[in-house]
C-alpha positions as CSV (number, residue, x, y, z in Angstrom):
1,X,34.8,5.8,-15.4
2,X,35.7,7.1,-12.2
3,X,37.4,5.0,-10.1
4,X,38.0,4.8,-5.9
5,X,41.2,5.3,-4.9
6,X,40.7,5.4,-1.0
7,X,40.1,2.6,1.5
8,X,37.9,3.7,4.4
9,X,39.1,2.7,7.9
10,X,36.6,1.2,10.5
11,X,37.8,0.9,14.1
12,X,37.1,-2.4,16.0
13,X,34.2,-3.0,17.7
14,X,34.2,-1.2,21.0
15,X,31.9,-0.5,24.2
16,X,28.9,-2.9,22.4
17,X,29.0,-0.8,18.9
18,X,29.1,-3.0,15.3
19,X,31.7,-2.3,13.7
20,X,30.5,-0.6,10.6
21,X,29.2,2.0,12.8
22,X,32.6,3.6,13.0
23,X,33.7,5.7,9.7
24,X,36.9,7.6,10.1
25,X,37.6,8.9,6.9
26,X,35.7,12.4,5.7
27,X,35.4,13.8,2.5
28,X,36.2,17.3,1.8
29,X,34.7,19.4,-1.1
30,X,36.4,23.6,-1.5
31,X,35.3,25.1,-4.1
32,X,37.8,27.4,-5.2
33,X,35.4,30.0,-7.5
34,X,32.7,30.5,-5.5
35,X,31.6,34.1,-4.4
36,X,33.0,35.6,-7.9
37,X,29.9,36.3,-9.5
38,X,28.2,39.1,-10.8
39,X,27.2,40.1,-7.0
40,X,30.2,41.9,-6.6
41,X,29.4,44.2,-9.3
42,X,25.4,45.3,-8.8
43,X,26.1,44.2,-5.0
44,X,28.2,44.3,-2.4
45,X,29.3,40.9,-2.2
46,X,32.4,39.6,-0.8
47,X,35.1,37.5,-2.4
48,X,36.9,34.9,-0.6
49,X,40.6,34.3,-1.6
50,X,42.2,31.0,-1.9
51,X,44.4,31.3,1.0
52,X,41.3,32.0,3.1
53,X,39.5,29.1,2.1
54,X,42.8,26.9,2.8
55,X,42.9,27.6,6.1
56,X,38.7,27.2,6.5
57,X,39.6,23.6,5.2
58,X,42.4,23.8,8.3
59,X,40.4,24.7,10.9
60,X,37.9,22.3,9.8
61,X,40.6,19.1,9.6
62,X,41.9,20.3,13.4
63,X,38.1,19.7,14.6
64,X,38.0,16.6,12.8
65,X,41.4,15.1,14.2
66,X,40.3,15.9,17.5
67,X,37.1,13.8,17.5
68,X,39.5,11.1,16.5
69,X,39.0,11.2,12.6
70,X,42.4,10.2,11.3
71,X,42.0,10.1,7.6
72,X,40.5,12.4,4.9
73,X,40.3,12.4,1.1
74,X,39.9,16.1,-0.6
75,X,38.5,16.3,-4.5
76,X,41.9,18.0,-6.0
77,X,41.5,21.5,-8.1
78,X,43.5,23.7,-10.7
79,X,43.8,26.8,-8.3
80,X,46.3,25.7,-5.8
81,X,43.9,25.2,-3.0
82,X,44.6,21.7,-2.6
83,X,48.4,22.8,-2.6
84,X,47.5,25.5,0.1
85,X,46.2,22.9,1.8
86,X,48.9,20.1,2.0
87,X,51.6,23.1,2.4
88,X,49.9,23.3,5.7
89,X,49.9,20.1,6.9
90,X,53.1,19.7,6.1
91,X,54.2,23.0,8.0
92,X,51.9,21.7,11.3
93,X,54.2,18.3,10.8
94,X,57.8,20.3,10.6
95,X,56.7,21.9,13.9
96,X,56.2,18.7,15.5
97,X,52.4,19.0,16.2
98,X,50.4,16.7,15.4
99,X,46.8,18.6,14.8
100,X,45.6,17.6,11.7
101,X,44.5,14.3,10.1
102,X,46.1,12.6,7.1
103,X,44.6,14.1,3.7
104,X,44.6,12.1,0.1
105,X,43.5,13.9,-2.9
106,X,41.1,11.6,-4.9
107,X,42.6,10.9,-7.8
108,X,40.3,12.3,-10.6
109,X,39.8,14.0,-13.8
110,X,39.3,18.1,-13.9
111,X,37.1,19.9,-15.3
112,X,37.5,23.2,-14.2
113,X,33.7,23.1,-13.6
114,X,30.8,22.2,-11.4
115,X,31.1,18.7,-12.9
116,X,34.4,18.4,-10.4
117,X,32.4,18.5,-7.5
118,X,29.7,16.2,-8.6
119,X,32.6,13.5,-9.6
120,X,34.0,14.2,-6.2
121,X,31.0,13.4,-4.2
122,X,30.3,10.2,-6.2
123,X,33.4,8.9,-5.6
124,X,33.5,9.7,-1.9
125,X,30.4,8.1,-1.4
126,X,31.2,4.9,-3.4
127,X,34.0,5.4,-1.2
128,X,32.2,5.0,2.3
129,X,33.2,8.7,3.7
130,X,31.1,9.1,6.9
131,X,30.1,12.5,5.7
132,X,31.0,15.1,3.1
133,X,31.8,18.5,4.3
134,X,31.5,20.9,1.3
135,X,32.6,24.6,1.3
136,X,31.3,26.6,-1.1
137,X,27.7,28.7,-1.9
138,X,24.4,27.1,-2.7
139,X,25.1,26.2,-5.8
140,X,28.0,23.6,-4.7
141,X,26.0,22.7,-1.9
142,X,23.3,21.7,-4.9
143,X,26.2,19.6,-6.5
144,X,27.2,17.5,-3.8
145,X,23.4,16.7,-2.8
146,X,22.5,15.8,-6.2
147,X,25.5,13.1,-6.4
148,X,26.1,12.2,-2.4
149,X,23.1,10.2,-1.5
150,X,22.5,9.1,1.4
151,X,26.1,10.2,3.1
152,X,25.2,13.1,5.2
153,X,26.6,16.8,3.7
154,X,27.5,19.2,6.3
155,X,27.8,22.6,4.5
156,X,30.1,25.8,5.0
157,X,29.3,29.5,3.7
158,X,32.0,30.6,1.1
159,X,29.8,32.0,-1.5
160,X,27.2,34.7,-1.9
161,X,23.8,34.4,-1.1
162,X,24.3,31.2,1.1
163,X,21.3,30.0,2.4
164,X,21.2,26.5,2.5
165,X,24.3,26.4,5.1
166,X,23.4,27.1,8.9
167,X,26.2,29.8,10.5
168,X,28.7,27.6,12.4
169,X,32.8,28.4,12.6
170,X,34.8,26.1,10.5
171,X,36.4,24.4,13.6
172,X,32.9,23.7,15.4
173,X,31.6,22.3,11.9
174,X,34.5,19.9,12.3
175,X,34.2,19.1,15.7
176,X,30.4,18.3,15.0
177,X,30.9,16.2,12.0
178,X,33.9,13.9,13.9
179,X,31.6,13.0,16.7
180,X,28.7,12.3,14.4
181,X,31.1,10.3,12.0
182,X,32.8,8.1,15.2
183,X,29.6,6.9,16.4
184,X,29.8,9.2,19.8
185,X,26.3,11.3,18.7
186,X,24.1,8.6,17.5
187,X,23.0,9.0,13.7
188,X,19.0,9.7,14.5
189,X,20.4,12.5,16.6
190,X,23.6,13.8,14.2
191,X,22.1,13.5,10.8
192,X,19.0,15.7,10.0
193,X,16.4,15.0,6.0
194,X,16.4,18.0,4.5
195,X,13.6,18.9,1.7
196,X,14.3,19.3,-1.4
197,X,12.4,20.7,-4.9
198,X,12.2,19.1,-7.9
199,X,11.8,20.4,-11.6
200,X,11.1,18.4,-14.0
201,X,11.5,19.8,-17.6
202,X,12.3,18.4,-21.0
203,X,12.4,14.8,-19.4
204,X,14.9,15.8,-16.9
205,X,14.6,16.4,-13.0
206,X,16.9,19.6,-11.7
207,X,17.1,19.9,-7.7
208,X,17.3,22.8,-5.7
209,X,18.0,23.0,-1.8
210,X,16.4,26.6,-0.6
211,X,14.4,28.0,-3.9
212,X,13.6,27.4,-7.6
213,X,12.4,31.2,-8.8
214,X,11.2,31.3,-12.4
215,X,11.4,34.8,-14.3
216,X,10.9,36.1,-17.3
217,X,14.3,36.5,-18.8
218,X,14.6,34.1,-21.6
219,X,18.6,34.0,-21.3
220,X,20.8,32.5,-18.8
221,X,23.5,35.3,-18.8
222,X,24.9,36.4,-15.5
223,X,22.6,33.8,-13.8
224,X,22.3,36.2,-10.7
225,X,19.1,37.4,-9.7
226,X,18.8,41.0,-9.5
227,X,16.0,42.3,-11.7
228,X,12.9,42.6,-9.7
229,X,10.4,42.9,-12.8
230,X,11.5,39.9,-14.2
231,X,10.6,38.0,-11.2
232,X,7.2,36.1,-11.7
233,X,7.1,32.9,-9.3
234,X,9.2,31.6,-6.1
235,X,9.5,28.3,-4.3
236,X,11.4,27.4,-1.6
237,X,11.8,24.7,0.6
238,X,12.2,27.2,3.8
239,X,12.0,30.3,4.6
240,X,13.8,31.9,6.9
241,X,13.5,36.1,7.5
242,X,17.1,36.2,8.3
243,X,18.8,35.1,5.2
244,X,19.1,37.4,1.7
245,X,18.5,36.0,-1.7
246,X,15.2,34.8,-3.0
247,X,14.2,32.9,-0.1
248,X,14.9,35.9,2.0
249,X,11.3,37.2,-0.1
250,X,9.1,34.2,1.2
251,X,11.1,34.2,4.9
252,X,9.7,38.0,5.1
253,X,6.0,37.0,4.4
254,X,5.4,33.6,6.3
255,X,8.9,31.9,7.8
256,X,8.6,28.0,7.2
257,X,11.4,26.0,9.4
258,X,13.9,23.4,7.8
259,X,11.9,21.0,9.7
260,X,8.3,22.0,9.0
261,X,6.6,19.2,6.4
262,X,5.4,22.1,3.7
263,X,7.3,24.7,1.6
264,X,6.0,27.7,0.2
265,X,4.8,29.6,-3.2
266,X,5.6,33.2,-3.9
267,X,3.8,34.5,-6.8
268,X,4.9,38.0,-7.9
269,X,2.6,41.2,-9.7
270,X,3.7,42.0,-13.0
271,X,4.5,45.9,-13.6
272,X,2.9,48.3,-15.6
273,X,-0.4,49.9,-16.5
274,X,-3.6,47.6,-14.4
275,X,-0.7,45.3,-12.6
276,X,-2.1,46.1,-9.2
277,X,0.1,44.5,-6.5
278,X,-1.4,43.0,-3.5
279,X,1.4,44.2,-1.5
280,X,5.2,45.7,-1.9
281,X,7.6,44.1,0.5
282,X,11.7,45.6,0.4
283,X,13.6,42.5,0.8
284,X,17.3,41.9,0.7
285,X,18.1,40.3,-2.5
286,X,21.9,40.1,-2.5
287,X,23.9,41.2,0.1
288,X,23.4,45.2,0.2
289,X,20.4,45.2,-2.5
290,X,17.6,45.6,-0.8
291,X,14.7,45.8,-3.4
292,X,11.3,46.7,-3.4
293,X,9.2,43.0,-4.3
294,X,5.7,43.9,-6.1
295,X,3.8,40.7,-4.8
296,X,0.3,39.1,-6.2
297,X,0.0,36.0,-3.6
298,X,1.4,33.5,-1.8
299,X,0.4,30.1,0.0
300,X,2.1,26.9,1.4
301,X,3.1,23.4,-0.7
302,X,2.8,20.3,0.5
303,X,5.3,17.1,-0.3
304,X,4.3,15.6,-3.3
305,X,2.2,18.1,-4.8
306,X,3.4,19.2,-8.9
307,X,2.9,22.4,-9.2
308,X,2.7,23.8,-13.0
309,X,4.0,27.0,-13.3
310,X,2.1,29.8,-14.9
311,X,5.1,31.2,-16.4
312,X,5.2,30.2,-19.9
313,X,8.4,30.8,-21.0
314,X,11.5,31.9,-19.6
315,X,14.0,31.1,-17.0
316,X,14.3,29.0,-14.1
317,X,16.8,29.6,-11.2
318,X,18.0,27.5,-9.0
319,X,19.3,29.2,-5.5
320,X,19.2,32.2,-6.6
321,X,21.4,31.2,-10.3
322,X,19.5,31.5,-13.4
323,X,20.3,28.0,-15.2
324,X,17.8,27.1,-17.2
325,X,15.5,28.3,-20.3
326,X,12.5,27.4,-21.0
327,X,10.1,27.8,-24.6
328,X,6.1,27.4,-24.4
329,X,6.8,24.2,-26.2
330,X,8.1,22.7,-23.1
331,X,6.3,21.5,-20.1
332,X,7.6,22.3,-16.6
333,X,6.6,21.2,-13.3
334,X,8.0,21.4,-10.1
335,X,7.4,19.3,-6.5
336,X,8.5,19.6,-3.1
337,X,10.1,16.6,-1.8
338,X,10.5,16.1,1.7
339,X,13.3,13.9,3.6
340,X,15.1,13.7,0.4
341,X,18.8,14.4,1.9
342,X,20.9,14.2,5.0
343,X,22.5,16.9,6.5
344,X,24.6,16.6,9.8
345,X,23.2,19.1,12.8
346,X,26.1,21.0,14.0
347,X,23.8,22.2,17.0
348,X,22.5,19.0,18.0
349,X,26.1,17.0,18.0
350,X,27.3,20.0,19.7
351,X,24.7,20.3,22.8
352,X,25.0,16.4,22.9
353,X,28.9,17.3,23.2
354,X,28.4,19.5,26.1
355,X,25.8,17.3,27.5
356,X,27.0,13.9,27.8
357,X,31.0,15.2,27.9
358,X,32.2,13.8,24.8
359,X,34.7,16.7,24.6
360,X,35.5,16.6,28.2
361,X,38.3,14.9,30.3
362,X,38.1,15.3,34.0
363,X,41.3,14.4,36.3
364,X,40.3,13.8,40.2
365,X,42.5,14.5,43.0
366,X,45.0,11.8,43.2
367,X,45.5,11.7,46.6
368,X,41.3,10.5,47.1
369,X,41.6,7.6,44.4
370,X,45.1,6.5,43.6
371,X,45.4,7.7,40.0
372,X,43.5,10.5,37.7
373,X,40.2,8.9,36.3
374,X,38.2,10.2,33.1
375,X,34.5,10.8,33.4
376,X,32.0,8.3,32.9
377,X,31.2,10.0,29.6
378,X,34.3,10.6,27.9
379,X,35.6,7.0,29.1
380,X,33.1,5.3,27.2
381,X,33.6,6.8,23.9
């Protein structure tokens, strides 16, 4: 049993809010093995060294602390990233700047596996964090979702295909996230549902954020996607025509927005002799692959609906990672579900940042009123 080993601070009430409005502690996933895969073999995938993701986590921290957040727990690791981390810290506090807020490593077990981050975000939301910021690809993105809750994710890019994660520099994701988590953006403007599918196989549900694709390869193995004539079916939550990886296919036959209350269903034409495609559409698969897609149909999903695969054995993939196989024996089903996560809107708390001046401090002439005087705005904060 995992225990919580952080206290969450909560500020006083202030200019009319309750005070459990205000959480000022974040949580702080890094995954320090994402963007190794397979991809930078058949691809040309980048890699991401640990001294790189360090200071993404340091950027991130100096947008927090300047919204005010003054405390932060991190889930701890066996590749020195925490270590990076705290080195830097402590070098920011030698100098005698103050830029950074305080960071405690949870105290938990380590796997050395996806099951760290999943124990991470359990603990951080038994915890009270005000959000979870998780760096990473899709697939730790899918780990923190499936154990978070309701506590809002906001998700950085360091993996390969990345598409659940909206493009934002580490420093504005942290400046986003503190204004959300102090109460300054309200939550029905900072935090956005997300969809979500479902498959349910063998008595258990498996979540995916962007796509579940099944193919037929009857092995896990690399668990990248790469192989177009094993593809068979593809759904995704979204699709959008400027992303790569599986939902990059559906994005560059009929986009579907992150907001729009259906997903979409990609089935694909088999090769060989009397497989007549409807269409062939070159799509980029991975970063640098771009493979021709031999395609039989495709329509839109509603919420709710359980969709049984035709695909009778084989694999299914989960954002673009084969994890699962599947017999004829076994009956699959999958369902789009929609509002079934939080995520926090980096460009919504940042255009209510620029509109109502929550980053902004104006001094006026002293000579006309005695004394420098903040804007309305910012003074209310």
């Amino acid at each position: 049993m995992l225990a919580v080993s952080f206290s969450i601070r909560r500020e006083e009430k202030r200019a009319g809010r309750r005070e459990n409005e205000l959480t000022l502690t974040v949580g702080i996933i890094a995954n320090p093995f994402s963007a190794r895969d397979v991809r930078r073999v058949i691809a040309d995938a980048s890699s991401v060294q640990i001294a790189d993701r360090a200071n993404a986590v340091l950027r991130v921290l100096a947008g927090l602390f300047a919204c005010g957040v003054t405390q932060a727990v991190m889930m701890p690791d066996r590749s020195g990233l925490l270590q990076h981390v705290l080195r830097g810290l402590s070098r920011a506090r030698n100098q005698g700047l103050q830029r950074y807020p305080d960071v405690t490593p949870l105290d938990m077990p380590l796997w050395g596996t996806v099951e760290d981050t999943r124990a991470a975000a359990t603990l951080m939301r038994a915890g009270g964090v005000g959000a979870i910021i998780a760096l990473g690809g899709d697939g730790t993105h899918r780990a923190v979702v499936s154990a978070c809750g309701s506590t809002p994710i906001a998700a950085i890019s360091t993996g390969t295909n990345n598409a659940f994660a909206e493009q934002s520099e580490h420093t504005v994701v942290g400046l986003a996230v503190g204004v959300a988590v102090t109460g300054r953006v309200p939550a029905d403007l900072a935090f956005r549902a997300n969809k979500r599918l479902d498959a349910a196989i063998g008595g258990t549900t498996h979540i995916a954020l962007v796509d579940i694709a099944l193919v037929s390869d009857r092995h896990v193995g690399a668990k990248a996607l790469w192989r177009t004539e094993t593809f068979r079916e593809l759904y995704v939550t979204f699709a959008d025509p400027t992303l790569i990886g599986m939902s990059a296919i559906a994005g560059l036959l009929e986009p579907v927005s992150r907001q729009e209350p259906f997903g979409l269903q990609v089935m694909f034409a088999k090769e060989g002799a009397g497989a007549r495609p409807r269409a062939i559409l070159r799509a980029p698969i991975a970063p640098g692959l771009i493979a021709p897609i031999r395609l039989a149909d495709w329509r839109r999903i509603a919420p709710g609906e359980a969709i049984v695969p035709r695909l009778e054995a084989g694999s299914l993939a989960f954002d673009g990672e084969r994890e699962i196989t599947f017999s004829r024996k076994e009956k699959v089903s999958i369902t789009l579900r929609d509002g079934a996560f939080r995520s926090v809107d980096v460009a919504a708390c940042m255009r209510a940042a620029a509109t109502h001046g929550l980053l902004r401090e104006e001094i006026m002439n002293e000579d006309a009123v005695g004394g420098p005087l903040l804007s309305a705005a910012f003074a209310a904060q």
